[in-house]
MARKE-786989 format. One line per 2 residues: number of its first residue (from 1); their letters; for each residue x, y, z of N, C-alpha, C, O. Coordinates in steps of 0.05 Angstrom, whole numbers. Example, Ala and Ser with C-alpha at 12.3 -4.5 7.8 and 13.67 -1.06 7.14 Angstrom:
<sites>
1> as> 264,-114,156,246,-90,156,264,-66,156,285,-66,169; 257,-45,142,273,-21,143,258,1,157,268,23,161 $
</sites>
This chain:
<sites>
1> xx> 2407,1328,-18,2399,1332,-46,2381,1309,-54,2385,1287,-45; 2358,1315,-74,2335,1297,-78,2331,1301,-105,2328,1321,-119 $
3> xx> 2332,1264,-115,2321,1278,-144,2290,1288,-149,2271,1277,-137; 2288,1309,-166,2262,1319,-164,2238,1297,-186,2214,1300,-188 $
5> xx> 2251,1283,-195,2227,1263,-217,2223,1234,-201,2220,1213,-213; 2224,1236,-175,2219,1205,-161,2194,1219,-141,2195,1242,-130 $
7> xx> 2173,1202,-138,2156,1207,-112,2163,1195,-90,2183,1180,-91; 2147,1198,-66,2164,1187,-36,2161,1159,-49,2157,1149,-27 $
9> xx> 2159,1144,-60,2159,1107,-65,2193,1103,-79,2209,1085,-74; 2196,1125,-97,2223,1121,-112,2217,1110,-139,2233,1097,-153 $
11> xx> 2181,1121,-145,2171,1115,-182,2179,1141,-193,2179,1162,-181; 2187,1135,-219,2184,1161,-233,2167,1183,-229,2149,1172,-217 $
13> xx> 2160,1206,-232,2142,1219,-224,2152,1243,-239,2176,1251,-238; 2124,1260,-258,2127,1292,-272,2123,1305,-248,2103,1302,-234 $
15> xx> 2145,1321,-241,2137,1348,-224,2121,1371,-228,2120,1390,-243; 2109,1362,-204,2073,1381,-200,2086,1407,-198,2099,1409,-178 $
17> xx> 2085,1434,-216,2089,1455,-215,2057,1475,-213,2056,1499,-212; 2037,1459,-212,2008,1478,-208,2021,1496,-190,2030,1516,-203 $
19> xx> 2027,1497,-158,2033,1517,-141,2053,1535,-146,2054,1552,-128; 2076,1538,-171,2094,1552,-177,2074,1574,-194,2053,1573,-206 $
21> xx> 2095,1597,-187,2084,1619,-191,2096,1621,-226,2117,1611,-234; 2076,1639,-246,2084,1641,-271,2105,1666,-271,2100,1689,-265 $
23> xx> 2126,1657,-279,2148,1686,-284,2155,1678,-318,2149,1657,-329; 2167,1700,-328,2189,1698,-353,2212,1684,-346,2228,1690,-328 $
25> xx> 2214,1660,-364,2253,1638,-364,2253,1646,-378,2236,1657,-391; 2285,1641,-382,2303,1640,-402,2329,1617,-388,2338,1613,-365 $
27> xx> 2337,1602,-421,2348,1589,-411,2369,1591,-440,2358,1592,-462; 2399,1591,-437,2411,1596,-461,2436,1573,-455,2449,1572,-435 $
29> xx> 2438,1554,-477,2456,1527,-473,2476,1536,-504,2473,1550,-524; 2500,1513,-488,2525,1522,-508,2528,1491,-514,2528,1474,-496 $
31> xx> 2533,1485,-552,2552,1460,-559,2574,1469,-566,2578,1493,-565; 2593,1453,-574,2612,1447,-585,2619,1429,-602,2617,1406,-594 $
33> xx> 2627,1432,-627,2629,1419,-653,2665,1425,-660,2676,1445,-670; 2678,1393,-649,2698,1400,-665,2702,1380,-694,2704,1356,-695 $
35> xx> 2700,1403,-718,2702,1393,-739,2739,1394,-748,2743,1386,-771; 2751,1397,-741,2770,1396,-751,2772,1419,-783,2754,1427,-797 $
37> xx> 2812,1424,-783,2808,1454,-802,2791,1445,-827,2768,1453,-831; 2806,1424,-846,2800,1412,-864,2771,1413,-875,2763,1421,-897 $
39> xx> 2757,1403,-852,2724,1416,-854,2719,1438,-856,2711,1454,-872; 2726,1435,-836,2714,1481,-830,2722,1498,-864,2706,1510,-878 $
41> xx> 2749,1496,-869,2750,1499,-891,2740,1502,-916,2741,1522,-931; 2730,1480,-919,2723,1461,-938,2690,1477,-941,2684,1485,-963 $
43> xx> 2669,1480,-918,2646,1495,-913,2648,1532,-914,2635,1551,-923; 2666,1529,-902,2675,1557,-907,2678,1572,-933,2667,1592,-940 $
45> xx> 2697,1556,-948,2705,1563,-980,2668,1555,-1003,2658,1567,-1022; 2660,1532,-986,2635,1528,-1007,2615,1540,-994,2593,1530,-996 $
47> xx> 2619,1568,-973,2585,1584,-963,2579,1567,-954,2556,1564,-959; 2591,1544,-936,2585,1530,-911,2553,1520,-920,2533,1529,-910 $
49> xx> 2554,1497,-943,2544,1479,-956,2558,1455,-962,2580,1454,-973; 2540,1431,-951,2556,1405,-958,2539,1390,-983,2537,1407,-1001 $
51> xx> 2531,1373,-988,2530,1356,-1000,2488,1347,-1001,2470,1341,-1017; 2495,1352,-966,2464,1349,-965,2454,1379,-960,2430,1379,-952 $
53> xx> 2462,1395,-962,2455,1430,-965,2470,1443,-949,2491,1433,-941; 2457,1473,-939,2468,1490,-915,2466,1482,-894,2444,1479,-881 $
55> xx> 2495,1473,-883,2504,1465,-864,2485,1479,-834,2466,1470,-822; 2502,1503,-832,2480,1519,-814,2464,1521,-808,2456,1521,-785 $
57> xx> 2452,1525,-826,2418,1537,-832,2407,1508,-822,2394,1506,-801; 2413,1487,-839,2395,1475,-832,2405,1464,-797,2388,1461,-779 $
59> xx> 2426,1461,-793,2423,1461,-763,2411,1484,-742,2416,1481,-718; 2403,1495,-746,2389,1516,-740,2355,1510,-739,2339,1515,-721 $
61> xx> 2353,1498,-763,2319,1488,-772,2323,1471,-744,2309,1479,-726; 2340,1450,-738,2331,1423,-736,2332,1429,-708,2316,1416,-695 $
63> xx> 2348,1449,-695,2362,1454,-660,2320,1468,-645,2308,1461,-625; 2313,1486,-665,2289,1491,-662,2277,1473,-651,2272,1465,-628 $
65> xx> 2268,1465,-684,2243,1437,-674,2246,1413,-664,2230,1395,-665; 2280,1415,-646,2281,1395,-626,2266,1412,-603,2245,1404,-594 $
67> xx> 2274,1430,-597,2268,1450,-568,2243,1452,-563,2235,1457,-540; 2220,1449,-588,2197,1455,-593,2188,1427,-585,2166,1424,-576 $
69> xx> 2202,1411,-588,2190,1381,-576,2201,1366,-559,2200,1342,-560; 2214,1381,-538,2231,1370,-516,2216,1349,-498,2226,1330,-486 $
71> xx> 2198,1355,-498,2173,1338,-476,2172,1317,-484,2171,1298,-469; 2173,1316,-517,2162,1295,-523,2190,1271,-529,2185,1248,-537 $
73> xx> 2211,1279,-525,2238,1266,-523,2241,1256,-502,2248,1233,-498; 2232,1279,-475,2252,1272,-452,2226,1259,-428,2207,1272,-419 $
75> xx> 2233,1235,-423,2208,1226,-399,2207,1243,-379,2225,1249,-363; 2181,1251,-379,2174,1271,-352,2180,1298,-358,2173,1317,-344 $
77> xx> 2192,1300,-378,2194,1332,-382,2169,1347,-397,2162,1342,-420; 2157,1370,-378,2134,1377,-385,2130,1400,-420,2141,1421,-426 $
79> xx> 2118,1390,-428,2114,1400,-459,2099,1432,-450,2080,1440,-436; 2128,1444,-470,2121,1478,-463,2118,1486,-490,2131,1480,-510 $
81> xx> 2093,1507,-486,2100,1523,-511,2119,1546,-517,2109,1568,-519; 2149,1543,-522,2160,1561,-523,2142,1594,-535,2119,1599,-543 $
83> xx> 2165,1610,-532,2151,1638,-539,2173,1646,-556,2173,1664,-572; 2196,1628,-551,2224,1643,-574,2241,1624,-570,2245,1611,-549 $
85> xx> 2250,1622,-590,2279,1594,-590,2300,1608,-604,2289,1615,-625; 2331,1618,-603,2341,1625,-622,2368,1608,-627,2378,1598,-607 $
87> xx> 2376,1605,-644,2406,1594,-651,2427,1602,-660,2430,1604,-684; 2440,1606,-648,2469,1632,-662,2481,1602,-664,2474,1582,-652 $
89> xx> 2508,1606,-689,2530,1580,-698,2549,1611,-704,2547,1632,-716; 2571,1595,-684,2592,1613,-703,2617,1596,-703,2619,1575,-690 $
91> xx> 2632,1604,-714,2666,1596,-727,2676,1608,-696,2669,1630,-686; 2695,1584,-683,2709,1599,-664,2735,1603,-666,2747,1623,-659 $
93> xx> 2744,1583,-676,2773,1575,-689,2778,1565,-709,2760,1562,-726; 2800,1559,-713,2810,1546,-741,2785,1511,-739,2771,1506,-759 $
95> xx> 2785,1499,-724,2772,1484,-723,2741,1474,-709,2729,1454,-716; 2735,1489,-693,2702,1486,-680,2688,1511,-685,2698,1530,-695 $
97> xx> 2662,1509,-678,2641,1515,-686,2625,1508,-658,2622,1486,-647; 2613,1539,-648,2601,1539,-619,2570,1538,-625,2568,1529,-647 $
99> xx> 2551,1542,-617,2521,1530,-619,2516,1542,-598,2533,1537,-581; 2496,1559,-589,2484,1573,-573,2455,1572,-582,2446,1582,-602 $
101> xx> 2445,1562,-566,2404,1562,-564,2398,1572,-542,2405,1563,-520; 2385,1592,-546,2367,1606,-517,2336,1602,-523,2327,1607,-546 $
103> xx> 2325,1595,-505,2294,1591,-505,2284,1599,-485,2294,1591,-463; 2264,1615,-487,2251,1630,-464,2213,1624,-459,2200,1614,-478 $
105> xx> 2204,1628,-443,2171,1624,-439,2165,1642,-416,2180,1654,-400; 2134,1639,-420,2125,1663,-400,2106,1637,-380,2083,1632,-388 $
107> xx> 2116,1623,-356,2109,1596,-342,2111,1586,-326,2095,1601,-315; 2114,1575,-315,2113,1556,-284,2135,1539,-284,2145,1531,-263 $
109> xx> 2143,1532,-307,2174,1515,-311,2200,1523,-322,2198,1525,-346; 2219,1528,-316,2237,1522,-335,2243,1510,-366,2234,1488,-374 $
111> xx> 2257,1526,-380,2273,1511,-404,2291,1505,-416,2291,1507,-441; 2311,1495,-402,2332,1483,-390,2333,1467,-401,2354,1464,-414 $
113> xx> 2317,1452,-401,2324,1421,-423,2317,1429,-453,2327,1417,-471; 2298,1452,-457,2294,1452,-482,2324,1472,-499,2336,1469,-520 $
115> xx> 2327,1488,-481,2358,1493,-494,2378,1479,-494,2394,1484,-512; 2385,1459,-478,2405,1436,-487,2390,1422,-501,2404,1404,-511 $
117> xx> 2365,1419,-510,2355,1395,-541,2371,1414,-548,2395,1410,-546; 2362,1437,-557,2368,1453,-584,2394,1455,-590,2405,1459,-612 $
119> xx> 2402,1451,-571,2441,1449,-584,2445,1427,-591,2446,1417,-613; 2446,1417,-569,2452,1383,-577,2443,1380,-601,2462,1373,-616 $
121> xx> 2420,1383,-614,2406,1370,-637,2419,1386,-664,2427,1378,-686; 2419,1408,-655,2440,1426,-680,2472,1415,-684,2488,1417,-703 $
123> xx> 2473,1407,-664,2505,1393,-656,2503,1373,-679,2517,1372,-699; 2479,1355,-669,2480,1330,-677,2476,1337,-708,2491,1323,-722 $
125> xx> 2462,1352,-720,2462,1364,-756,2486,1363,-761,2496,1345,-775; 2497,1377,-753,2526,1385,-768,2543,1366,-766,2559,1364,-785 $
127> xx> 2546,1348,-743,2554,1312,-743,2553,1305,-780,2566,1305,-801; 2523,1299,-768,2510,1282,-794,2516,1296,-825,2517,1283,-846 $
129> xx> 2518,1322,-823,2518,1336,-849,2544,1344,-859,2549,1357,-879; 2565,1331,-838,2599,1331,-850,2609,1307,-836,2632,1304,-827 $
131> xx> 2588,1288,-833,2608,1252,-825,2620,1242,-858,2636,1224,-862; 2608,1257,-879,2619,1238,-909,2659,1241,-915,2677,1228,-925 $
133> xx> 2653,1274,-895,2683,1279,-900,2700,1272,-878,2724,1269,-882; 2688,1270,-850,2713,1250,-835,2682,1241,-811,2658,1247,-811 $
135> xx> 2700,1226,-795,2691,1210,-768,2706,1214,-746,2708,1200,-725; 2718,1238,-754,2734,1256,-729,2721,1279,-717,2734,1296,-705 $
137> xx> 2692,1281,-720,2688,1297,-709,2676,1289,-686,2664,1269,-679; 2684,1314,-672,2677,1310,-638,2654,1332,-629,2655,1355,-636 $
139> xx> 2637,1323,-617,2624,1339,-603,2621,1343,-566,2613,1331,-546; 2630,1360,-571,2642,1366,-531,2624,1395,-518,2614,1414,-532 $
141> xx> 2624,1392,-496,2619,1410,-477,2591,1420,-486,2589,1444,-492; 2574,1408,-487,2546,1406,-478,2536,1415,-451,2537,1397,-434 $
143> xx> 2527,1441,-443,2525,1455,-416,2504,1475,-425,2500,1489,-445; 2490,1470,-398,2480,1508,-390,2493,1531,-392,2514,1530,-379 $
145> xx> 2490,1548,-400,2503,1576,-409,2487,1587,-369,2497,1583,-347; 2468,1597,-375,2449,1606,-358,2429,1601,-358,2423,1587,-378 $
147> xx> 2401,1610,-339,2380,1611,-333,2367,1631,-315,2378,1636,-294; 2346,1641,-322,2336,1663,-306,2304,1653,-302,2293,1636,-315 $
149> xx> 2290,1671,-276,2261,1664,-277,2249,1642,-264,2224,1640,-260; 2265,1624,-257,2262,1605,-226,2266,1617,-206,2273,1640,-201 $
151> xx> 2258,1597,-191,2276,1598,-163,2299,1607,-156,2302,1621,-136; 2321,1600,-175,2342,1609,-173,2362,1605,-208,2361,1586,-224 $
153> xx> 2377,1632,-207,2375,1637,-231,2409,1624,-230,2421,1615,-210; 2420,1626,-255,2444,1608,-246,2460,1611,-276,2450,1610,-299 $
155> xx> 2488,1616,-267,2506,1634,-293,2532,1618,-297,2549,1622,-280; 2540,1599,-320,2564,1597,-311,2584,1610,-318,2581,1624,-339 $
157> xx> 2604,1611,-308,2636,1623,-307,2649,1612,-325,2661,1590,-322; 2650,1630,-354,2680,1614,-365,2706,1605,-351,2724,1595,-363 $
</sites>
């Protein structure tokens, strides 16, 4: 196994995809937000608005226009123009809140990293937009859902 961002010297290096063939990705990533009930509650009863607005929504704005600028976050990761980003949030339990971003392109690369921005970064909203009411929240299980349209397409197993 080889990492693919080193050249034969062992410098950083963007991987040359010119010779990859253009197919349709998709790449769909899962967060996890545990807010505890108290919160959840608390958003729930006020139409899931805090203090600094809609909780959701705006994590939703923000999971976007991370995905939309993944390149420009992650060294070496090549700046795509997505073709669709979406963000589902839902209530799973009495206490968390799941995050799903799928981002897809019609390209020579994967977007794989741009769907884990987009969670992560929606993750990280809803951190920031209910830390006034505790510092117990956890954010866990940051993963690939799936990917299609590489080389090899790849699913995981609950």
């Amino acid at each position: 196994m080889t990492l693919t961002h080193l050249d034969p010297h062992g410098n950083p290096s963007m991987v040359d995809v010119s010779a990859k063939i253009t197919t349709t990705r998709t790449a769909k990533a899962r967060s996890i937000v545990v807010l505890g009930e108290e919160i959840l509650s608390t958003l729930q009863n006020d139409e899931l608005r805090s203090k600094k607005g809609p909780v959701f929504q705006t994590a939703i704005i923000a999971g976007v226009m991370a995905a939309k600028r993944t390149g420009e976050l992650i060294p070496l990761c090549h700046p795509l123009g997505l073709e669709n980003c979406q963000i589902e949030i839902s209530v799973r339990n009495a206490t968390d809140v799941v995050i799903e971003c799928t981002a897809s392109l019609t390209g020579k690369t994967g977007v794989e990293m741009e769907a884990l921005t987009g969670a992560s970064i929606a993750a990280l909203t809803i951190y920031d937009m209910c830390k006034a009411m505790s510092h117990h929240i956890v954010i866990q299980e940051t993963r690939l859902i799936s990917k299609t349209g590489g080389k090899k397409d790849f699913f995981f197993e609950d």
